[in-house]
Backbone bond lengths (Angstrom), bond angles and torsions (degrees), N, CA, C in turn:
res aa  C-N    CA-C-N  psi(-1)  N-CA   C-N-CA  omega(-1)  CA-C   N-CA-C  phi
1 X - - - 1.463 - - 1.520 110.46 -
2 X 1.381 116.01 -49.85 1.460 124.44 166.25 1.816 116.62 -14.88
3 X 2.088 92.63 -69.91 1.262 109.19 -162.40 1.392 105.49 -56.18
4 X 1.266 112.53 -47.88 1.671 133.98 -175.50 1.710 117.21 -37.91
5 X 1.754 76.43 -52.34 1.881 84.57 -179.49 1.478 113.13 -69.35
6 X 1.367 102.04 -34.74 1.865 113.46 -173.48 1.973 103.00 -64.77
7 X 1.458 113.90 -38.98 1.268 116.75 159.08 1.290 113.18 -25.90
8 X 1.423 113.19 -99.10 1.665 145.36 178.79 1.259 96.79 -17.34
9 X 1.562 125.77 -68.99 1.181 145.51 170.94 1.775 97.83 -8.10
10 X 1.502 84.09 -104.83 1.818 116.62 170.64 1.492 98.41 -9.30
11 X 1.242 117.47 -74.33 1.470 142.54 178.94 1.511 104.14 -23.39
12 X 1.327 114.98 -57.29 1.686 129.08 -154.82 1.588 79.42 -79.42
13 X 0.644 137.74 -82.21 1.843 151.44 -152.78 1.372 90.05 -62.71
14 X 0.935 147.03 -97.21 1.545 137.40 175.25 1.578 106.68 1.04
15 X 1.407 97.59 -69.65 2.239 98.20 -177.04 1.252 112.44 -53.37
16 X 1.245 112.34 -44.21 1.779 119.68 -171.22 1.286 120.39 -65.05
17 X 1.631 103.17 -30.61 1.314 123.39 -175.19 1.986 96.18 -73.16
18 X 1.211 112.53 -49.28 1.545 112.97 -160.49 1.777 94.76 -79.39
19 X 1.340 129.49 -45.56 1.346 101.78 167.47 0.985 133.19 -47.40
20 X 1.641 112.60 -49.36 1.589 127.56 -175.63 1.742 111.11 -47.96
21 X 1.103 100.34 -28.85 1.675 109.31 -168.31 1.962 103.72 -102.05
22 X 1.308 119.43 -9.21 1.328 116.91 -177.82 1.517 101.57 -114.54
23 X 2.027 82.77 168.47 1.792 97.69 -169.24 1.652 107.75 -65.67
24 X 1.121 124.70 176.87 1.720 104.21 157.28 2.013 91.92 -158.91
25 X 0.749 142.85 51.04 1.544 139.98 175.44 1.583 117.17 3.85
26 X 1.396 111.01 -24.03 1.021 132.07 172.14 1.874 111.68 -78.13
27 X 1.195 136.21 -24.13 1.134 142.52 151.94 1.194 128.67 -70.62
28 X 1.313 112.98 -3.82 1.459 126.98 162.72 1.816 111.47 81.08
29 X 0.875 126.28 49.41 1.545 118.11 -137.97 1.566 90.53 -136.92
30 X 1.120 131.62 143.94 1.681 133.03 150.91 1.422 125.45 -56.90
31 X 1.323 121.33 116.29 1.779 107.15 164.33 1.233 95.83 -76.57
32 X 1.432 88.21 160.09 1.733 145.71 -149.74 1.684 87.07 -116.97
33 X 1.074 107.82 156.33 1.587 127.12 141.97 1.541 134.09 -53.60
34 X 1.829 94.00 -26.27 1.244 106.61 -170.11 1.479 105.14 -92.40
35 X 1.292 114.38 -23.66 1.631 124.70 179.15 1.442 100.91 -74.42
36 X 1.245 145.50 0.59 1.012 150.32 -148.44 2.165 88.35 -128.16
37 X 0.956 95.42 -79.22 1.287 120.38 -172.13 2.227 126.70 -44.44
38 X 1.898 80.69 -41.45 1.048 123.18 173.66 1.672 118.05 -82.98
39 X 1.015 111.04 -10.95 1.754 140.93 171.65 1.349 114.27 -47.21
40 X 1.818 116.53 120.46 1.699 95.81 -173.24 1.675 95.61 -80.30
41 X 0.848 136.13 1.88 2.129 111.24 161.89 1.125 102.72 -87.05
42 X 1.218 144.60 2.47 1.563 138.57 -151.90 1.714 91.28 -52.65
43 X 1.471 99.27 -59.81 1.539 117.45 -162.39 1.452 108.16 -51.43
44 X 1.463 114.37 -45.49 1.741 116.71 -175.51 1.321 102.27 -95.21
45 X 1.186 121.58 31.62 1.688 122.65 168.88 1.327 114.16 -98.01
46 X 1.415 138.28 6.57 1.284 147.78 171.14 1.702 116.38 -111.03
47 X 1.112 99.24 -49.93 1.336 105.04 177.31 1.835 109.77 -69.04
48 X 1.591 127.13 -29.64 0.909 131.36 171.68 2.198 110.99 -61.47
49 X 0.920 85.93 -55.11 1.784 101.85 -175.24 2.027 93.22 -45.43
50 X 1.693 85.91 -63.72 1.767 84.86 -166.57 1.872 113.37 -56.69
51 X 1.041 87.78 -15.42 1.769 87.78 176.10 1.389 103.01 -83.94
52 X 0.979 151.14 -34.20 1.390 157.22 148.69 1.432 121.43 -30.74
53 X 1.591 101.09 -48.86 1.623 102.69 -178.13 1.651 88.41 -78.12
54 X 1.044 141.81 -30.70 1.374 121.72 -169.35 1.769 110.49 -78.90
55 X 0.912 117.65 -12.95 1.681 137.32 -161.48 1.494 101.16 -109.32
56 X 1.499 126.57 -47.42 1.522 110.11 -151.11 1.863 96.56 -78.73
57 X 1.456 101.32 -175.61 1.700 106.80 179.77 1.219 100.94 -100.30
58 X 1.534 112.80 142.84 1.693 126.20 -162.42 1.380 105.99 -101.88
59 X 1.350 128.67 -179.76 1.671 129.24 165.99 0.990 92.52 -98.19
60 X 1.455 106.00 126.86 1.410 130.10 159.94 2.057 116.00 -38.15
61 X 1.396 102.86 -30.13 1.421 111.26 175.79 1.974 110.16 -74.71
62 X 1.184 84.55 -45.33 1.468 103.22 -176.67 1.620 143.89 -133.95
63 X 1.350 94.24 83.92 1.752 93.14 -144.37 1.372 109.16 -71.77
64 X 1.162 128.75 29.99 1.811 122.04 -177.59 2.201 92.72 -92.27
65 X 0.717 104.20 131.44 1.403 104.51 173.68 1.326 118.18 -86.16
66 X 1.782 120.83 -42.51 1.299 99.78 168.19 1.639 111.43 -153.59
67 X 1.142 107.25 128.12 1.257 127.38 178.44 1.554 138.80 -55.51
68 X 1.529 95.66 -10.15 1.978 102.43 -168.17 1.893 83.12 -153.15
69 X 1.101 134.27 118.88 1.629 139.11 142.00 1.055 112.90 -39.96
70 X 1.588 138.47 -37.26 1.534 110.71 -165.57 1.455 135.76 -64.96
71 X 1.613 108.73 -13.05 1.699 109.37 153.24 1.327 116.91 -54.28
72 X 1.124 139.07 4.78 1.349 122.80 149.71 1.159 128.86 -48.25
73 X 1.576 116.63 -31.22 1.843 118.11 -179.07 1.226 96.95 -111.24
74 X 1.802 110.32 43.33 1.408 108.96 152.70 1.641 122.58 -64.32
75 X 1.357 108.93 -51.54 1.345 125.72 174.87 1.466 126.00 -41.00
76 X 1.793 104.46 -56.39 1.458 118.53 171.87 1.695 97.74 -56.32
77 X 0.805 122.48 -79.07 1.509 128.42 -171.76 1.899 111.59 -33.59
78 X 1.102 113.72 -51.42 1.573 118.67 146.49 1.246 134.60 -42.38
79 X 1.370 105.29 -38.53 1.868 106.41 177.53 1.333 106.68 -87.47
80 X 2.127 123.84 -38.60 0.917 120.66 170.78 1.856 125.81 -46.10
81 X 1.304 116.30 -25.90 1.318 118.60 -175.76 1.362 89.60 -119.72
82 X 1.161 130.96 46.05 1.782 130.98 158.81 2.139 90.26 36.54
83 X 0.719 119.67 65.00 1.566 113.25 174.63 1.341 114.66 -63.41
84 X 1.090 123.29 142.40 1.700 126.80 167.64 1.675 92.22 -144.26
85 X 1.429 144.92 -34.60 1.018 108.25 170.69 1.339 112.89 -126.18
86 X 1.620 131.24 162.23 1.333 126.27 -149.31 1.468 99.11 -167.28
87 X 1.600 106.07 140.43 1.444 117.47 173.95 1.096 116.45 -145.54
88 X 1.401 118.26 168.49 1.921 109.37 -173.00 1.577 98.25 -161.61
89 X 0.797 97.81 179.56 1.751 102.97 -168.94 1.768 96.35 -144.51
90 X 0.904 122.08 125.94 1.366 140.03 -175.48 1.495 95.77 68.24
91 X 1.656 108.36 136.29 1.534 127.09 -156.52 1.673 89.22 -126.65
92 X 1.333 140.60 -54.39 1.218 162.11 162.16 1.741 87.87 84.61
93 X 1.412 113.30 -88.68 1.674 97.83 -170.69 1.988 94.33 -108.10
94 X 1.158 116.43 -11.27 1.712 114.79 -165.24 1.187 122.80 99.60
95 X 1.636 109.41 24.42 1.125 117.02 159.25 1.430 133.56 -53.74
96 X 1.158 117.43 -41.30 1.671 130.88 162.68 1.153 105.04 -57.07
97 X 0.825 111.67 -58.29 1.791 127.49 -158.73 1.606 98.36 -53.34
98 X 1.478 111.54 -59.01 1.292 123.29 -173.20 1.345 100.13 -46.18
99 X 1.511 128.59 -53.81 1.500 127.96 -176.57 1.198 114.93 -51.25
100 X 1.187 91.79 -56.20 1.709 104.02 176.00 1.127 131.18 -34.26
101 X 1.474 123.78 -54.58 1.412 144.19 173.94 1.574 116.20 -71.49
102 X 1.902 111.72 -0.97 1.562 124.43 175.06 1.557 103.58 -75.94
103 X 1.532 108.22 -17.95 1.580 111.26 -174.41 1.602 113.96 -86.82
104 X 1.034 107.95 130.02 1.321 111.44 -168.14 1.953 104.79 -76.05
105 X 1.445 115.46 -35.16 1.229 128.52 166.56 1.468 111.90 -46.98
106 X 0.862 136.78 -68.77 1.551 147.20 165.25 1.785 121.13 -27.66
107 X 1.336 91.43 103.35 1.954 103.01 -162.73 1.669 87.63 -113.35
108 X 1.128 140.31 -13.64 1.122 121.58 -174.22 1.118 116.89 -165.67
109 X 1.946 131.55 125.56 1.189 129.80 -170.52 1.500 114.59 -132.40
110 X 1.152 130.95 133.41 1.485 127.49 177.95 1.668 98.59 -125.87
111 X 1.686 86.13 130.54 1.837 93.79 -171.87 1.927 90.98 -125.20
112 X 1.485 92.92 147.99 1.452 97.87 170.15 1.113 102.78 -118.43
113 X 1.863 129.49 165.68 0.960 121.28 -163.71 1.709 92.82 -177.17
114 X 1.268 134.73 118.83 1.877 136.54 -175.74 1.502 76.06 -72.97
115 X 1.618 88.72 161.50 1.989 127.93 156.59 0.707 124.23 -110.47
116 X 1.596 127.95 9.13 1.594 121.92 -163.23 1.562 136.94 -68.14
117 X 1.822 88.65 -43.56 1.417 86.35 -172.91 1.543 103.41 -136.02
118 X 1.475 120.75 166.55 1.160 145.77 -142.31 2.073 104.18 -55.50
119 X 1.474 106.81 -43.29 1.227 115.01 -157.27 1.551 87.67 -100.53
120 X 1.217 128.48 -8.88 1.771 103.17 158.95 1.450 108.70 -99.75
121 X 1.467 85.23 167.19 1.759 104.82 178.23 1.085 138.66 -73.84
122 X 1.122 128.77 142.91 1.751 132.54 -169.03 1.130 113.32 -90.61
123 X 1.210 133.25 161.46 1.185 132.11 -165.75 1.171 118.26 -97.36
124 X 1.475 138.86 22.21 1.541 171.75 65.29 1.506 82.65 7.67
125 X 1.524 136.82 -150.98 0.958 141.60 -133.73 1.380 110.15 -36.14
126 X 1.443 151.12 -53.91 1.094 131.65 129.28 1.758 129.36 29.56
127 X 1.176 94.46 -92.37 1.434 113.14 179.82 1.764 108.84 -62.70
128 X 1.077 113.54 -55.39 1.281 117.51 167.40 1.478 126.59 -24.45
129 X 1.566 109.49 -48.45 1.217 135.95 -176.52 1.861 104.91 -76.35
130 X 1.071 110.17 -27.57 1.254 112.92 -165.83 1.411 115.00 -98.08
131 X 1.655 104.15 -13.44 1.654 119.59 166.54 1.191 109.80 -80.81
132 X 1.271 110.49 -30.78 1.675 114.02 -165.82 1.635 104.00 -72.01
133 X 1.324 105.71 -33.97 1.952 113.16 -154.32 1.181 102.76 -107.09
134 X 1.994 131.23 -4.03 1.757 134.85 -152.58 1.606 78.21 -98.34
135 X 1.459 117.48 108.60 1.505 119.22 -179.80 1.470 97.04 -114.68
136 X 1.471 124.87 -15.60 1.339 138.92 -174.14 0.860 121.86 -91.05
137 X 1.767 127.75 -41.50 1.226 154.54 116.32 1.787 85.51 129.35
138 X 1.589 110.44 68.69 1.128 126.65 -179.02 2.147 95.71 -74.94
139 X 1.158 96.07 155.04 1.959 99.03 169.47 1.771 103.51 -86.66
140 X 1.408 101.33 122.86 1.531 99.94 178.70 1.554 91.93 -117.01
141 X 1.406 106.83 140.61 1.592 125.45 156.41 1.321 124.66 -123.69
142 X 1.483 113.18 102.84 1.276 112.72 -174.06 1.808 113.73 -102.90
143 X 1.173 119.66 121.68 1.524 143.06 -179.53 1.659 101.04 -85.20
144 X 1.488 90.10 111.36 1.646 98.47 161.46 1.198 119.86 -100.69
145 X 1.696 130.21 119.99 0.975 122.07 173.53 2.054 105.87 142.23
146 X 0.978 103.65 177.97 1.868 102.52 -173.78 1.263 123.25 -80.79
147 X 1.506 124.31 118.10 1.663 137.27 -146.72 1.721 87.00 -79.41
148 X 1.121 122.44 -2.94 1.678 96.17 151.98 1.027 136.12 -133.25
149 X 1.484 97.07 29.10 1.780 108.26 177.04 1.923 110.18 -85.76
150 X 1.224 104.40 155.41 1.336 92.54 -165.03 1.358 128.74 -78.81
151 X 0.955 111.44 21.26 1.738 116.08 -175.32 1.816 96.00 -98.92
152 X 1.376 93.69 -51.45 1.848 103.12 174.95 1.035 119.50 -35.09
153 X 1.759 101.77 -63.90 1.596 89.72 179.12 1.694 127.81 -102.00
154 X 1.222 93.75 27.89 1.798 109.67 148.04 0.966 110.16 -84.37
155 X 1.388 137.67 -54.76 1.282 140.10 -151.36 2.101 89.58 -76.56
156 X 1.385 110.95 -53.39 1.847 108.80 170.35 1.038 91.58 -29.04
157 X 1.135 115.36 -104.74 1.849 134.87 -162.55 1.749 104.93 -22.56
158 X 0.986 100.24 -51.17 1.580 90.13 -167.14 1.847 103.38 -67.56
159 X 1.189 111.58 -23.41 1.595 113.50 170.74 1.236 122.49 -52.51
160 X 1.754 82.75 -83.65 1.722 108.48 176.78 1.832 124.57 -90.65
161 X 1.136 102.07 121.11 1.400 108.42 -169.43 1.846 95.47 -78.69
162 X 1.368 101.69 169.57 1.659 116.14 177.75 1.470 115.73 -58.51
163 X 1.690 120.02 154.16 1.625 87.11 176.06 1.410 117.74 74.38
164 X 1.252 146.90 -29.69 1.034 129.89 -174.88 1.692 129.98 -87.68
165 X 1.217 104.24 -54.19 1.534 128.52 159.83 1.435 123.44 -14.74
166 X 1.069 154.52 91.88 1.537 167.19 131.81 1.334 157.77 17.43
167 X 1.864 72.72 -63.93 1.885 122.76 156.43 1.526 93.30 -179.54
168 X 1.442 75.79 159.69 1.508 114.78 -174.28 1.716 109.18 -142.72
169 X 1.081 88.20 120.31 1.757 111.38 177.13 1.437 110.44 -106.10
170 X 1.799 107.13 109.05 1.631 98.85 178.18 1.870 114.85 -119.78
171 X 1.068 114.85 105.41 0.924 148.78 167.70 1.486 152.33 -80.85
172 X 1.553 102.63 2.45 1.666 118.37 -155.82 1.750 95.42 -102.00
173 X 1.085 97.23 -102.38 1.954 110.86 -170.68 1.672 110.37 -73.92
174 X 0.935 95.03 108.96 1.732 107.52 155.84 1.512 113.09 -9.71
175 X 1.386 130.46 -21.56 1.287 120.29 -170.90 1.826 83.79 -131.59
176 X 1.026 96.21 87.88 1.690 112.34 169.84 1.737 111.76 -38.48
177 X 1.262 118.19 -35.99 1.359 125.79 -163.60 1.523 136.84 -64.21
178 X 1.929 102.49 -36.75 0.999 87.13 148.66 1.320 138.06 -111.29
179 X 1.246 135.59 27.32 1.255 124.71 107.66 1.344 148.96 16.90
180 X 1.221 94.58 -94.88 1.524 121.28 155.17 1.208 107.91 -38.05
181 X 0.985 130.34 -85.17 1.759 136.18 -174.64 1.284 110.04 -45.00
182 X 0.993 149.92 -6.21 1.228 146.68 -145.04 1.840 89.59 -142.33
183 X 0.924 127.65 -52.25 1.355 127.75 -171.65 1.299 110.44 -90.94
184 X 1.649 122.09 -74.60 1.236 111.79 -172.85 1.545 137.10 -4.65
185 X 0.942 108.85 -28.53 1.535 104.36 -176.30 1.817 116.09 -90.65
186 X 1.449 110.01 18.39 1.088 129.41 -155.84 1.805 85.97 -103.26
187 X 1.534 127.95 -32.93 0.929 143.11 -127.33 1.658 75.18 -104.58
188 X 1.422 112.90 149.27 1.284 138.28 175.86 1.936 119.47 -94.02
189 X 1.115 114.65 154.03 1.783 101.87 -166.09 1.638 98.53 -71.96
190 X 1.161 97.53 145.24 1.509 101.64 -179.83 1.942 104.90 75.33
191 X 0.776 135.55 -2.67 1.768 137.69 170.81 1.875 92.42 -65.71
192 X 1.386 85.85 152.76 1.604 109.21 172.63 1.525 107.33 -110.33
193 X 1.654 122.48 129.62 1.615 110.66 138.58 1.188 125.68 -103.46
194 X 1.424 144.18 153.46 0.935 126.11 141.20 1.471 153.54 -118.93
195 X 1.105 140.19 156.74 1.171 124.42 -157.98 1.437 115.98 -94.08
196 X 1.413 134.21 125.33 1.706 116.56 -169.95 1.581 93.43 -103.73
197 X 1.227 108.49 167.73 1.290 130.83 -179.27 1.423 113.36 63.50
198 X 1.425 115.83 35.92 1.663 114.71 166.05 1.786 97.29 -85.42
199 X 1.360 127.76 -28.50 1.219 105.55 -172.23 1.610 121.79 -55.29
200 X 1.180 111.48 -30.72 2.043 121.01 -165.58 1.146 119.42 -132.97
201 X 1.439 117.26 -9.12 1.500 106.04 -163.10 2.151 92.55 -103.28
202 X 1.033 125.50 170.62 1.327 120.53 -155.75 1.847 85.68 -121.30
203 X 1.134 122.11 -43.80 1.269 104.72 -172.01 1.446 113.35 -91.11
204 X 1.111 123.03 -16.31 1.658 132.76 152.51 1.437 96.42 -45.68
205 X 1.499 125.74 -83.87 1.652 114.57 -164.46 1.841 113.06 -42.12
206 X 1.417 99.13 -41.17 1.561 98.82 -167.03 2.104 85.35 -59.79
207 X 1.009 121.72 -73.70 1.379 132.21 -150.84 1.800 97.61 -43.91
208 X 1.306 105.47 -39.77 2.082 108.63 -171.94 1.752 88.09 -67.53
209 X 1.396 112.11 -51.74 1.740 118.03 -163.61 1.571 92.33 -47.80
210 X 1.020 135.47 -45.72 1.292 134.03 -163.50 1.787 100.69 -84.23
211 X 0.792 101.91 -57.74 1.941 95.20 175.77 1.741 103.95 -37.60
212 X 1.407 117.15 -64.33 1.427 126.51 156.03 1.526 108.92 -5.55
213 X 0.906 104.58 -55.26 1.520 110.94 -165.15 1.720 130.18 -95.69
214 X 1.344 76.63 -0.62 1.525 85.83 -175.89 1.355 105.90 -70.33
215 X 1.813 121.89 175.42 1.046 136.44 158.96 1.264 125.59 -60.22
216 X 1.163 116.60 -52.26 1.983 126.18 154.62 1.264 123.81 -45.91
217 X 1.229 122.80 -56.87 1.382 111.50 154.52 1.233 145.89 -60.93
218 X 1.537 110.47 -28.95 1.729 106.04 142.81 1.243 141.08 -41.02
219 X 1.915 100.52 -39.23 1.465 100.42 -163.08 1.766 95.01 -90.17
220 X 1.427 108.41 -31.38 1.366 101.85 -153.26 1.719 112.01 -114.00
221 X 0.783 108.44 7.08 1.675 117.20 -175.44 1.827 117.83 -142.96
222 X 1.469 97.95 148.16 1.528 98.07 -169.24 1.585 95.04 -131.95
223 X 1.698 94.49 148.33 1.783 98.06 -141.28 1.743 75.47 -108.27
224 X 1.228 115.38 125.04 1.568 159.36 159.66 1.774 94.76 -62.82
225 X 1.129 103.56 -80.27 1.612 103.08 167.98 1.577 93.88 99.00
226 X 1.649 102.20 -179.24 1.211 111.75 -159.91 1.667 119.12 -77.97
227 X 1.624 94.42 124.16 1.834 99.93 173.15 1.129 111.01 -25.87
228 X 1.179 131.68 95.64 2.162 98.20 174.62 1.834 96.48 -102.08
229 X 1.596 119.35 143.16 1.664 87.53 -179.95 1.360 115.18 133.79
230 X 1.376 92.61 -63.09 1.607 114.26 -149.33 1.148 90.30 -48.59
231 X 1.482 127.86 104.59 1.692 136.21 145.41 1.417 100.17 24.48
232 X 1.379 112.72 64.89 1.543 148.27 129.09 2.178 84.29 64.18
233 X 1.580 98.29 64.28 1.267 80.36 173.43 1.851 104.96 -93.39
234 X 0.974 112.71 144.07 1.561 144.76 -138.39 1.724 102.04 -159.53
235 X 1.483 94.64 173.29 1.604 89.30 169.39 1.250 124.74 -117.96
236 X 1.073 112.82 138.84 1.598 110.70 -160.60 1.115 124.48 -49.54
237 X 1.576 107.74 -47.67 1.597 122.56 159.04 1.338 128.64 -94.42
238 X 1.255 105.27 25.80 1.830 99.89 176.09 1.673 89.15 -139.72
239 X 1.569 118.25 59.33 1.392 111.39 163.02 1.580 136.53 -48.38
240 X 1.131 88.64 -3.64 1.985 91.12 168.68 1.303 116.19 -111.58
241 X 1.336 114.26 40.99 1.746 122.53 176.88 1.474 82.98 -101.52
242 X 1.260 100.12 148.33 2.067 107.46 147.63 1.362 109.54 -13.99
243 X 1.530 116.81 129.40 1.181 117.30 152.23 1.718 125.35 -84.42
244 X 1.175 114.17 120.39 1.907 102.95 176.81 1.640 91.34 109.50
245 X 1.742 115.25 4.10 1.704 92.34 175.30 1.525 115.20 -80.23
246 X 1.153 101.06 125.83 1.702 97.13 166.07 1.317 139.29 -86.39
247 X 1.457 116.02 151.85 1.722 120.54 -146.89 1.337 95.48 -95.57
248 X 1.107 138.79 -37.78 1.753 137.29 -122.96 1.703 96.58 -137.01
249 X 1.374 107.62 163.57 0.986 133.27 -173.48 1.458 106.24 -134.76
250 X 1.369 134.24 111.14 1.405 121.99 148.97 1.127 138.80 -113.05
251 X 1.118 123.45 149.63 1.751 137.44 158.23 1.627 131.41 -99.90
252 X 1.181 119.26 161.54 1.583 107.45 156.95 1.783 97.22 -157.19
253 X 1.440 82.52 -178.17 1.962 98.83 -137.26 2.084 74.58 -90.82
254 X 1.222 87.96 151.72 1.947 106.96 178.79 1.771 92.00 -68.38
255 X 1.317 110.67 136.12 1.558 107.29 164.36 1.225 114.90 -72.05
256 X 1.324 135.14 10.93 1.357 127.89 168.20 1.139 120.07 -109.43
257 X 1.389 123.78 0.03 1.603 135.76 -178.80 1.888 105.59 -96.14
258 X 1.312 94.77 98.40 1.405 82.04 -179.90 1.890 109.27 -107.23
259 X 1.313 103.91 5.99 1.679 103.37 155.03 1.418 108.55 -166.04
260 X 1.973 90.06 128.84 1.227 106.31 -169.25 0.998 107.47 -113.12
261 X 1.721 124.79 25.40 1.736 114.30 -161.93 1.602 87.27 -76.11
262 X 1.206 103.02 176.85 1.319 116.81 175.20 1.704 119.40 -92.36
263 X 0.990 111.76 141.48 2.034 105.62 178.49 1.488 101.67 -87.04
């Protein structure tokens, strides 16, 4: 009886111990870098992605599938905010997307993505990718065409209601910002976006530095800040960049802001 009880014991302190030390969105709390980092897939979150770039369908214009690794802690970042709904703005081949749809939480995704010119992707290979990998059989809506022309973001709005959103992956125009302004409020309390290409690109940092600064993001979002770390995301094909530079920028929305559109 002793051993039994000393079990149970062990048992209780063991659980308390693994909540006490994990994310829960439900505790209302900010991720960390370290909740990210500290993640039991952290480790099979690289090796998963690179099997992907070898597997997913390429543009016929441009067959590299993906250009920056740090969507690998797409997933963690999804499970961390229990995600069920999710949007992103630049799709390029469905590399995100593909992650995305690894989450079993995730019932619904709307990706935008332009048609214009020769060396981006159509929304055919895209979709393709997203038939091949929808094992969950999440609802995907993919928008062809420019995330601030006005049909786009009618056609958003009429999708995704306010508040609802999860994460948000922004990815489209070089000037991240408006974007942001225009969507954010799409984003749910406690939802993450993030921004890719703050690690290298120079007018990306200036454009996030300025979101930073806004009035909305003061009042309504708490800055997560930059991946530094993340399991040496680098570029897959440009192995002589820095190893350990990081791409992304994140935020997430204050749990007490439940509307941040702008007046």
């Amino acid at each position: 009886m002793f051993h039994t009880c000393t079990i149970y014991i062990i048992i209780f302190l063991l659980y308390n111990q693994i909540c006490v030390n994990s994310y829960d969105i439900k505790d209302k709390k900010f991720i960390t870098v370290e909740d990210i980092t500290n993640h039991p897939d952290y480790k099979d979150s690289m090796p998963f992605l690179i099997d992907i770039e070898k597997n997913m369908k390429k543009s016929k214009y441009f067959n590299r599938g993906i250009h920056n690794t740090f969507i690998h802690i797409t997933p963690i970042l999804l499970k961390l905010v229990n995600a069920a709904v999710v949007m992103e703005i630049g799709s390029y081949c469905g590399a995100n997307l593909i992650l995305t749809l690894s989450v079993p939480t995730v019932t619904t995704i709307l990706s935008i993505d332009q048609k214009g010119k020769h060396w981006w992707d159509t929304s055919d290979i895209i979709n393709q990718n997203v038939d091949k990998y929808n094992k969950y059989n999440a609802v995907h809506y993919q928008l062809a065409g420019m995330s601030l022309d006005g049909a786009i973001v009618k056609k958003t709005l009429d999708l995704i209601k306010p508040n609802t959103v999860d994460y948000m992956f922004l990815n489209g125009a070089i000037n991240r910002r408006p974007d942001f302004m225009t969507y954010q409020h799409l984003l749910k309390p406690g939802g993450v976006i993030a921004f890719d290409d703050y690690g290298h690109v120079k007018k990306v940092i200036k454009a996030v530095n300025a979101v930073r600064g806004d009035t909305i993001t003061k009042k309504c979002f708490h800055e997560i800040g930059q991946a530094v770390n993340v399991a040496n995301a680098t570029h897959l094909h440009v192995p002589d960049l820095k190893f350990n530079t990081s791409n992304i920028y994140l935020i997430q929305k204050n749990f007490d802001c439940l509307d941040s559109k702008m007046k």
